[in-house]
C-alpha positions, 0 to 999 in steps of 0.5 A, a space after each residue: 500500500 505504501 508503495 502504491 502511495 508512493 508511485 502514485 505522487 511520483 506520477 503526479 509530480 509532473 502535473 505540478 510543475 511549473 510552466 514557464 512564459 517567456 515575455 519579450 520586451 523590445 529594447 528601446 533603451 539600452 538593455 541593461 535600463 530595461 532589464 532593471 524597469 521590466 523584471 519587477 513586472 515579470 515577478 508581478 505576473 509570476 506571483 499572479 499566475 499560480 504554477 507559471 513563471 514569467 520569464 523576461 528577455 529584454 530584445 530588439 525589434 529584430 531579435 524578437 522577430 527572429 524569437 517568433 519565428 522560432 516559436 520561442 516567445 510567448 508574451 509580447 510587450 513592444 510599441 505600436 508599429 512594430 505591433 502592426 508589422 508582428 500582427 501581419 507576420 505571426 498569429 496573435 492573439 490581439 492587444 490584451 492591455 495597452 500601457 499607461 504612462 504617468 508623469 508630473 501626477 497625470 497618467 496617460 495611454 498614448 505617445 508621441 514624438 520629440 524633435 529635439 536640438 541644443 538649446 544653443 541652435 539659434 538657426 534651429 527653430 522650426 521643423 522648415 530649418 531642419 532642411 539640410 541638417 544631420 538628425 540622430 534616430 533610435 532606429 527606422 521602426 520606432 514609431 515614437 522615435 521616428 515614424 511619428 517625427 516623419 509624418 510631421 515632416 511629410 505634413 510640412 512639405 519635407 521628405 527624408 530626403 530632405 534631412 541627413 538621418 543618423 541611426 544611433 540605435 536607442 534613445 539614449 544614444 540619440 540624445 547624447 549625440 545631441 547633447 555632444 553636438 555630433 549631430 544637429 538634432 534627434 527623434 526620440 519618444 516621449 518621456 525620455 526627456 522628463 528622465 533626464 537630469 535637469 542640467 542635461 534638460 537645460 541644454 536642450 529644446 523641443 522643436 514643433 512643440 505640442 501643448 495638448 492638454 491632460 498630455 503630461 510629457 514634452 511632445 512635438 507630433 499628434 499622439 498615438 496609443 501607448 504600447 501594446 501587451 500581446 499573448 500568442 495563440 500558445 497560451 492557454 485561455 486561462 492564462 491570457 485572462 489572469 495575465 489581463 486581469 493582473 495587467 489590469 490590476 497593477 496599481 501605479 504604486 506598486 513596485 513593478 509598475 515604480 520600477 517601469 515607470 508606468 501607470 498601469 495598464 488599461 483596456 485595449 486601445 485604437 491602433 488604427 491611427 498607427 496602421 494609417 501612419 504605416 500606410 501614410 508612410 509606405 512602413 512595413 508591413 504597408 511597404 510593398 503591394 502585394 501582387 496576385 500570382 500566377 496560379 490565382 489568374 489561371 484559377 480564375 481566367 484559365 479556360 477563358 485565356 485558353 479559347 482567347 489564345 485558340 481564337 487569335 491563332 486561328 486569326 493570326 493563320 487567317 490574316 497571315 494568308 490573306 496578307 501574303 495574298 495581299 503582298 503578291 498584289 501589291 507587289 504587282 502593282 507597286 512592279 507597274 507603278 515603277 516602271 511607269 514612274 520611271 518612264 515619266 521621270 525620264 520624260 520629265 528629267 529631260 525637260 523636253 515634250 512629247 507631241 504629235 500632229 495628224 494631217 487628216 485632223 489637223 489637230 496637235 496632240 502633246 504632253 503637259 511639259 510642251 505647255 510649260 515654256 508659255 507658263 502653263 504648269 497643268 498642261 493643256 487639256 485636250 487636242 490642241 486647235 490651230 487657234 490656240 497654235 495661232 495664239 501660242 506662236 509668234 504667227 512668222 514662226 508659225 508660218 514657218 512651221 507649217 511650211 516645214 511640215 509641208 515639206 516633210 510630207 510631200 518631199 519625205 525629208 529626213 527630220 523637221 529641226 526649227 527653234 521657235 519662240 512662244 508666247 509667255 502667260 504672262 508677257 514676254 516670250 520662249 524660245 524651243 527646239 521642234 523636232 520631229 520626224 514622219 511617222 506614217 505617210 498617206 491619207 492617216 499621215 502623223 508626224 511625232 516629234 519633241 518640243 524643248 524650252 532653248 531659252 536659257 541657251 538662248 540666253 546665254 549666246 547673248 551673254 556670252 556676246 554681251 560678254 565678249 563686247 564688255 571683256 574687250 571694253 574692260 581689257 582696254 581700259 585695264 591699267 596695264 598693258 596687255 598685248 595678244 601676238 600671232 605666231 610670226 611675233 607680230 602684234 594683233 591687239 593691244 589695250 589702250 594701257 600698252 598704247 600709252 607706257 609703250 607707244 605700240 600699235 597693232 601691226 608692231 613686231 613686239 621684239 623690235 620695240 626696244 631696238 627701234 626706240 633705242 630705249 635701254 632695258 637693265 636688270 634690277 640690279 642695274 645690269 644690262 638685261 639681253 634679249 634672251 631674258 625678256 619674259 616674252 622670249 622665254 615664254 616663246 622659247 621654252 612653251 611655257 608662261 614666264 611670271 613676273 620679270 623685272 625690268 628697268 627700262 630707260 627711255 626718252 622720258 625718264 626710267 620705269 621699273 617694268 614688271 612683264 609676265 608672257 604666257 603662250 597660247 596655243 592657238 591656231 591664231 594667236 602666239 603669246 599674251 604679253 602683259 606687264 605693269 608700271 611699278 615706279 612707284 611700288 619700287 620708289 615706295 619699296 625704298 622707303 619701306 626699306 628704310 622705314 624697316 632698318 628703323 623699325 629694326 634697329 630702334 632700342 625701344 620697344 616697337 609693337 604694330 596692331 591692326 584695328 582689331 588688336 591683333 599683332 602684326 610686327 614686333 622688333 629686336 627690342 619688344 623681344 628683348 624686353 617681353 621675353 616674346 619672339 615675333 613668331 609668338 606674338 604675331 596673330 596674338 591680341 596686344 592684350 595678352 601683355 596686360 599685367 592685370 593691375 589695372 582696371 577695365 576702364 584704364 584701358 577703356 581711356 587709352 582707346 578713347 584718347 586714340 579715338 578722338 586725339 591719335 595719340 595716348 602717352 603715360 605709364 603702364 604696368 605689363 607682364 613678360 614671358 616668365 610671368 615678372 610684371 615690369 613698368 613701361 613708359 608707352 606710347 600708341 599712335 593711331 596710322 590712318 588711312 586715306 579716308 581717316 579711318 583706323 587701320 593700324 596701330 604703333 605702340 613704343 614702350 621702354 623699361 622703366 622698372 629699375 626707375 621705378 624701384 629706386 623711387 619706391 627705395 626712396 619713398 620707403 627710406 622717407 617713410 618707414 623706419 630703418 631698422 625694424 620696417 615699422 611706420 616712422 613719424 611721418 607715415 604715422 602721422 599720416 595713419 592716424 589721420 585717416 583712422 581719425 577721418 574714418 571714424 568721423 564717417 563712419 563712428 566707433 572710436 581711435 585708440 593712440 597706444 604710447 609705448 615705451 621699453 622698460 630696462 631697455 637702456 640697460 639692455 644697451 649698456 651691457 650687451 652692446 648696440 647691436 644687441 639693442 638693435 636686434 632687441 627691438 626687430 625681435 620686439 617690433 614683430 612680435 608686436 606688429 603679430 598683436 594687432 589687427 589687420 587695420 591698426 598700424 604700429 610705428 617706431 618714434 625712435 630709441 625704444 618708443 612705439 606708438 600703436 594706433 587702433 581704429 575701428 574701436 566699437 568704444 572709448 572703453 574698448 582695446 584692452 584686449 589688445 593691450 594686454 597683448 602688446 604687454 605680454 609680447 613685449 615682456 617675454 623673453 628674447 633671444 638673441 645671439 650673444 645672450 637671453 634677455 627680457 625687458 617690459 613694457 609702459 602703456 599709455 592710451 587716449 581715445 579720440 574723441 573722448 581724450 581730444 579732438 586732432 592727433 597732436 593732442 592725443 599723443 600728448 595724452 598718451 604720453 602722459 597716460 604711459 608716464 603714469 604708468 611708468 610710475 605705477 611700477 611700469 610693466 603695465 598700461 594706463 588709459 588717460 580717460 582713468 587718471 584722477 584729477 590731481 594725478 592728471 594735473 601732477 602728470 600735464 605738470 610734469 610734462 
């Protein structure tokens, strides 16, 4: 019995074991945060379930997809969209309860979403500004964290696109990169921020911020409901009803809902605003259409599709043999077409038409293009009349026709040949060619012939006459003489030009010329030329044209230069062409340009030659010499390419003006070499006008003038800055102190005048020497020269004072920035080739215009100011404006 006992509490060991429910709860935050919020709430539930123990695993939204899949998770705790994606993938069980949130003593069941920047980012204040900016998100499926923040986006016309989206992964992580500044704002949900410490919710500020009311977190998108609680279909019933019953339940105070920070759980909430979200958004699952398969569309239009298919076979075979059919036929036609076209073509190509005339009818029948030389562009309908023949032909010509046919048909002649002239349309008349021949002969007699428009030919016989008569008029009145000679060398014609420099006429033998006049003809270089040269000789001898020989020829009247070319012709009637040209005054003019080039040529300045497009035509030995640029380099070039770029537009805009209205421009100009090197030049340009006063060229002459200008700019240096340390000497100071002071007077603010003066500089003289000293004060002079800005100016009085002028001042009390700078570098140590030195500084500063009103008063007032300093135990600075009164009148006293 006992043994019996004992094995029935064995079996019955198993049915009180506990059962285990594994609940997921995503990750918003980093894990270790979750775990430490969610495992009282698991504790709870195990309490509140007899024999069941709930199980906490803290993942992320992948993990606990992978879980489901794996059939490893039982309860379910994430927000709403990752919901809507688990309810389309998995079997669920619906929403048991939906979280309350409770903050500042209120409690609510929905969320939304934060946009958040540092408090700092001014430029950060609406969600229009977020355009361009870097944005930090936990993650793409957050619905508080992102999807909430996207839709506001979308709702004020901006895309992702429009933002630079950093994913860090948590909430936690969003807002330390937003407090650390990597990034220029972030998502996150709400009531992360109430969380943080007050000095972090100080540095941070809501964008688009949402005043709802009863809402009790920082919001800047619509809200949503809180997180669901979701049981899956492996729970027993009985169980998803205690775990609703105990979420329910759950009291804000206690120590599980303390720990998650939340409220408690209340009924089931509205997720459609969610699943709109989703869709708005194109977010999983609502992020790919779904596409029917091709196993539904055969289920349904399977048959149908197969008869339609049947159908348009039997009619693709039907059309097939019908278009073959088709093809064939108009293959036949398109053959006829063809060779008809081509037949037209080859009438209508020649131009020329096609008639025929019957003797018995005494009718003409044609073609359309007999009618297109009297305009008519249809052709004439119908047989044509003897009247409309009457109407068309000039009635001579008619006659004259009708005569010739009478004579091919009585005489058998060959062939009929006339050129006849029509009547036009519209006034004037044609000229054709009629041809034709006899076809049959006796009582059906019919001649066949061809009508062609010759008027153009026509036309151009006339030209060619009209031609002839206007060369031969042109050739007389040439400017050169031109002499056509027959085979024997004996002139048949001469121009009035040969008549005149040669006193020839036709019937002259063209050797002969010469020797009958006794003229001497010499070779350019003053050589007798003998007969065997003439140009006319060679060319006859050699059967070849003979160009451009130069003679000089002396007769009665004085010396021409001749310039003869011969050229044979091969005619039966005619020889040679002779022609040759006065060039005395090319040959005069050739000298001077000689000479003019041996100038150009030889001139130690600079000589460049333009057109009156800028373009380079000449330069000489000496633009080389100077540019850098060879002839061959420059010449097509633009004169601009020499500009140095130091002057403006408009200086070359005058240079031009002046040449348009004087001809003549002079001054000094800054160009640029070859190599790069800018040098200065003394240019002048002359305009070369032609005989009508219109621009043709122009001649710029420059030299070098930069070694002048460098010893000017040597001598202006010495005058105005100081020997040894380069600074601004008295002269130039003053100067610089004007213009601030005139600066100021434009535009306000205030001047500062700095009186410096070395302490211990004396001693620094006295025991390393002056060398020593000199170097003290470069050392010093640019160190000093480095403190200042970029519009004050630092001069050297002499010995060791300085003045420092700083204009631009926002105020009388401001520069002490600047001061303290000039004391420090002053004061650090030097050092300096025979030993380490440091001296200090005394300062003393007037402002214009509180401490006077011109720069002599001023520097009083700031030498006075560095007195006092001096006095003050030196290594220190003094502002005029701070002196008392009895110090000021003790110091203006002693000065």
């Amino acid at each position: 019995m006992r043994w019996l006992l004992l094995l029935c509490v064995m079996l019955a060991l198993p049915l009180r074991a506990e059962q285990v429910l594994t609940m997921g709860v995503f990750a918003y935050r980093d894990k270790p945060v979750m775990e430490q919020m969610y495992q009282p709430l698991a504790a709870y539930l195990s309490e509140q379930l007899p024999d069941v123990t709930i199980r906490l695993l803290v993942l992320t939204q992948d993990e606990i997809e992978q879980e489901l899949a794996s059939n490893n998770l039982d309860l379910v705790f994430t927000n709403p969209s990752h919901y809507l994606l688990l309810r389309s993938q998995n079997a669920l069980t619906g929403v048991l309860a939906t979280k309350i949130s409770r903050e500042r003593g209120t409690a609510t069941s929905a969320l939304g979403g934060v946009i958040i920047t540092r408090n700092e980012r001014s430029d950060i204040q609406h969600l229009a500004h977020l355009r361009g900016q870097t944005v930090a998100i936990p993650g793409y499926r957050f619905l508080g964290g992102f999807q909430a923040q996207a839709l506001e986006l979308l709702e004020a016309d901006m895309t992702l696109n429009d933002i630079e989206v950093d994913v860090a992964g948590s909430h936690g992580r969003v807002v330390e990169a937003v407090l650390n500044a990597t990034v220029d704002a972030g998502f996150v949900r709400t009531g992360i921020l109430e969380g943080l410490s007050k000095d972090k919710q100080a540095q941070l500020k809501i964008i688009n911020r949402q005043h709802l009311p009863g809402f009790p977190f920082w919001v800047s998108t619509r809200l949503y409901p809180e997180w669901p609680f979701l049981a899956l279909p492996n729970v027993s019933p009985v169980h998803i009803r205690r775990i609703a019953s105990a979420l329910m339940a759950l009291d804000h105070q206690h120590p599980a809902a303390q720990a998650a920070g939340i409220e408690g759980f209340a009924p089931p909430g509205d997720y459609l605003p969610v699943e709109n979200l989703a869709r708005r958004l194109r977010q999983p699952p609502f992020d790919v259409e779904s596409q029917p398969s091709l196993v539904t569309l055969w289920r349904f239009y399977g048959p149908w599709l197969l008869f339609v298919c049947i159908l348009l076979l039997l009619l693709s075979l039907s059309l097939l043999a019908l278009g073959r059919k088709h093809l064939q036929v108009r293959q036949s036609r398109k053959d006829y077409r063809e060779q008809s076209r081509k037949l037209e073509e080859v009438i209508w190509g020649t131009g020329i038409g096609v008639w025929e005339w019957q003797a018995g009818k005494d009718t003409l029948s044609c073609s359309e293009q007999c009618a297109y030389p009297a305009g008519y562009r249809r052709g004439w309908s119908g047989p044509v009349s003897a009247e409309r023949l009457r109407a068309v032909f000039y009635a001579p010509d008619l006659a004259v026709l009708k005569e010739r046919i009478h004579a091919l048909l009585t005489d058998h002649s060959e062939q009929l040949e006339l050129e006849l002239r029509m009547r036009r349309r519209r006034g004037g008349y044609a000229w054709v060619l009629v041809k034709g021949r006899l076809v049959t002969n006796g009582a059906g007699a019919r001649v066949s012939g061809t009508l062609q428009d010759i008027t153009q030919r026509r036309r151009q016989q006339e030209l060619i006459i009209s031609n002839e008569e206007r060369l031969r008029t042109i050739v007389s009145f040439l400017p050169m003489g031109i002499v056509l000679t027959d085979h024997r060398g004996r002139v048949v014609h001469c121009n009035s030009g040969a008549e005149q420099l040669l006193h020839m006429r036709p019937g002259h033998m063209l050797n002969a010329v010469y020797q009958q006049r006794g003229w001497r003809v010499q070779r350019p270089d003053g050589s007798e030329m003998p007969k065997t040269e003439f140009a006319s000789y060679r060319a006859m001898q050699e059967n070849r044209p003979v160009h451009n020989v130069i003679m000089e020829l002396h007769t009665d009247s004085g010396v021409r230069w001749l310039k003869v070319s011969a050229t044979p012709l091969g005619h039966a009637n005619y020889r040679l062409v002779v022609a040759f040209y006065d060039i005395t005054s090319e040959r005069r003019a050739d000298l001077d340009l000689r000479l003019a080039a041996s100038v150009f040529s030889h001139s130690r300045e600079a000589i460049m030659i333009t057109d009156k497009h800028d373009k380079v035509l000449d330069v000489n030995q000496a633009f080389t010499r100077i540019t850098g640029y060879s002839s061959r380099e420059m010449i097509g070039q633009p004169g601009s390419m020499l500009h140095s770029g130091r002057h403006a537009e408009s200086f070359y805009r005058d240079i031009w003006q002046a040449l348009a209205s004087h001809g003549y421009w002079q001054g000094e100009v800054w160009s640029r070499r070859k190599s790069g090197e800018q040098y200065a030049q003394m240019l002048s340009v002359s305009r070369v006008q032609d005989d009508c006063g219109r621009s043709r060229h122009y001649v710029f002459m420059f030299s070098d003038i930069t070694p002048l200008l460098d010893q000017q700019e040597k001598l202006e240096r010495i005058a105005h800055y100081d020997a040894l340390t380069g600074l601004p000497n008295r002269l130039l100071l003053a100067d610089r102190i004007q213009q601030a002071l005139a600066g100021c007077r434009r535009q306000g603010g205030a001047v500062g005048i700095v009186y410096l003066d070395l302490d211990g500089f004396k001693a620094v003289n006295d025991t390393h020497g002056h060398d020593a000293g000199d170097e003290l004060l470069k050392t010093l002079a640019a160190r000093m020269q480095q403190c200042l800005r970029e519009n004050d100016t630092l001069g050297r009085l002499g010995g060791d004072e300085f003045v420092a002028v700083l204009a631009g001042m926002s105020g009388p009390d401001d520069g002490n920035d600047v001061l303290a700078r000039l004391l420090q570098a002053a004061s650090e140590p030097v050092t300096l080739s025979c030993a380490t030195v440091q001296v200090s500084a005394s300062l003393g500063m007037a402002v214009y215009p509180r401490d006077g009103v011109d720069a002599d008063q001023l520097m009083r007032r700031a030498d006075v100011a560095m007195y006092a300093a001096k006095q003050a135990g030196k290594n220190g600075w003094q502002r005029f404006g701070e002196l008392e009164q009895r110090q000021l009148e003790y110091e203006l006293s002693d000065v």
